[in-house]
Structures are given as C-alpha cells and as structure tokens.
N, C-alpha and C positions, 0 to 999 in steps of 0.2 A: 906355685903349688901345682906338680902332676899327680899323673895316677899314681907312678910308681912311688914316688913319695909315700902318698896315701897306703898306697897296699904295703907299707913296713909300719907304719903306726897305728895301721887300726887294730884294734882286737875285737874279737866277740866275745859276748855269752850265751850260753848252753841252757838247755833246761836239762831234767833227770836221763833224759831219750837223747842226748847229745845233739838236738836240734837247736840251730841259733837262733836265739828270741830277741837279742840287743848288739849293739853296738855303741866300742868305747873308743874317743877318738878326742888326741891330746887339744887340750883347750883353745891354742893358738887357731889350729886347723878347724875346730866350731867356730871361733871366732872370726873366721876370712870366709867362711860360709855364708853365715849370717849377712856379714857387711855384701858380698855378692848379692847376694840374694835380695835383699835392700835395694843396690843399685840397680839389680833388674829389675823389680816390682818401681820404682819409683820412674824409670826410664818408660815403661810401659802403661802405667796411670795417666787415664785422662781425668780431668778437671770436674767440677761437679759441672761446670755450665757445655764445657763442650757434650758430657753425656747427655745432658739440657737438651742442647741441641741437636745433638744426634737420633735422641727419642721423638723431638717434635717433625723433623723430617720423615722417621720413620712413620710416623701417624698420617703425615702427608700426601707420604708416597701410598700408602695402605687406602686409602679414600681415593686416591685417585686411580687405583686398583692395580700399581705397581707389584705385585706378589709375585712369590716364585714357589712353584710347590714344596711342599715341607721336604720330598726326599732331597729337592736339590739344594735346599737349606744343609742338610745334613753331612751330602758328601765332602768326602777328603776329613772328616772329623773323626777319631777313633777316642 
C-alpha cells in the first residue's frame, strides 16, 4: 500500500461551508491500518515488569541526585 494508491480511494466529507469534516476509506485499506498500527504499538510496548524496573532505577538515580533540568528533559520533543 502507497500514497498514491491511497490518494484514489480516499474520499471526503464536506459540511454546509464545503469544509472536510471526515474521511472515507475502502475497508481493506482501514483494515492494513489498523493491523500496522498494532504491529507498531506491540513492537514498541514494554512489559509491566521492565517499566517495574525502569521506574525503580529512576527513583534511584533521583536520590542519589542523578537529575537533569526539566528544560533538558524536554528538548528535541514537539
């Protein structure tokens, strides 16, 4: 599945003001969405026990006063 594909099957809908409010797109093509989208959320999931342990490190490092300031927490995130 490409774009181009995609951009001959989709359609929209309009409201009164000819502005698109939705999007209609043949079953198969939701269908190979979803299953993607699956494989990446499933690919990308960690475990309950590794976030377990992910959190108890972080509480570790935090006491032993490992910290980084919040701006630099933040960069490169949009």
């Amino acid at each position: 599945m490409n774009i181009k594909y995609l951009e001959h099957k989709v359609r929209f809908l309009t409201n009164e003001k000819g502005q698109k409010t939705d999007v209609l797109i043949p079953l198969i093509v939701w269908e190979k969405l979803i299953s993607l989208l699956n494989e990446k959320l499933s690919e990308n999931s960690n475990t309950k026990a590794e976030l377990i342990a992910e959190l108890k490190q972080s509480l570790l490092d935090a006491q032993e006063g490992k910290t980084f300031p919040l701006e630099e927490l933040w960069e490169g995130i949009e």
